[in-house]
Every structure is written in structure tokens, then in C-alpha cells.
N, C-alpha and C positions, 0 to 999 in steps of 0.2 A: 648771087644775091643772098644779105642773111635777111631774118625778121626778127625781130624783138617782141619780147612776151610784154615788155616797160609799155606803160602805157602812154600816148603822144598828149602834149598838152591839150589838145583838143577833146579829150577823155576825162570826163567827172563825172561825180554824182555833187545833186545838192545844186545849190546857190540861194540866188536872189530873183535873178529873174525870171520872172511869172513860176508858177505852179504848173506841170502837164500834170500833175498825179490825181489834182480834182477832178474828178467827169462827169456829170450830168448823171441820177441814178437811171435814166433813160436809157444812156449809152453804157452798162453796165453787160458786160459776155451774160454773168448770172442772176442778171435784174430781175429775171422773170421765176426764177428758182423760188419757192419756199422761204418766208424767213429764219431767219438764224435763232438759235434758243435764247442766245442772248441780248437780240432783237425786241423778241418778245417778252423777256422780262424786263427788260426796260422801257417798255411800251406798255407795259401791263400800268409802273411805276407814275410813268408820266401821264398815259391816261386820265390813270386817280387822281392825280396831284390837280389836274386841271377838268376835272370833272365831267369827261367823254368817255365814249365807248366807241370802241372799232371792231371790226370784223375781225375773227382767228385767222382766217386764209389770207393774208398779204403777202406780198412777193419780199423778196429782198429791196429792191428799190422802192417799193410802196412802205415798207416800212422807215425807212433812210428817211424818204420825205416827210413823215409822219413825226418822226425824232426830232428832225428838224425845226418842225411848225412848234411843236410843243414845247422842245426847249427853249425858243423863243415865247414862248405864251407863258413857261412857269420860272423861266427865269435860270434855267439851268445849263449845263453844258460851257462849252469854251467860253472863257470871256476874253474880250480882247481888250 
């Protein structure tokens, strides 16, 4: 019996159908980790922009959620 290293049509990356890569910041391994510096500097950005304050300790997914709410509130981030 040989194998082949060639990969079978059944083997991609990418397409169309649906997204798995989005997850829920809930169901994140390091949701609960610390946010990231980069997190926080654009959470610092967005805050200002839209006239809030938030706590320094958020987690990685609390902050995700956070980026989210905001850049819908100042208008920023993906447009589709």
C-alpha cells in the first residue's frame, strides 16, 4: 500500500461556505487571559471617541466585545 503526501480533493482551506474561524469571545481557549496591548490601545481610542470609560482589567474576550459595541457606536472598523 503507498500514501501520498498530494492532498485529496476533500482537503482545503478557505471558501464560501459559512465561516468556523468566528467563535463566540466566550468560547475563546484565552478569553479569560488579560487583554492584549493592542487591545487596549484601541479601546483606550474608542472609548474617547464615544465618550466612555471602562475598567483596565478586561480579559481578552471582554475586551473583543467591547471593540465591537464601540465600533458600532463611533462608526469605525469593517465596513461591509
Amino acid at each position: 500500500m503507498t500514501t501520498s503526501n498530494t492532498p485529496s480533493n476533500d482537503d482545503v482551506i478557505g471558501g464560501t461556505s459559512g465561516d468556523s474561524t468566528i467563535k463566540d469571545p466566550e468560547d475563546w481557549v484565552t478569553g479569560d487571559e488579560a487583554m492584549t496591548g493592542a487591545q487596549r490601545s484601541y479601546l483606550e481610542t474608542l472609548a474617547r471617541e464615544a465618550g466612555e470609560t471602562l475598567p483596565a482589567d478586561l480579559t481578552k474576550a471582554e475586551a473583543s466585545e467591547h471593540i465591537d459595541r464601540l465600533q458600532a457606536q463611533t462608526g469605525r472598523g469593517a465596513s461591509d
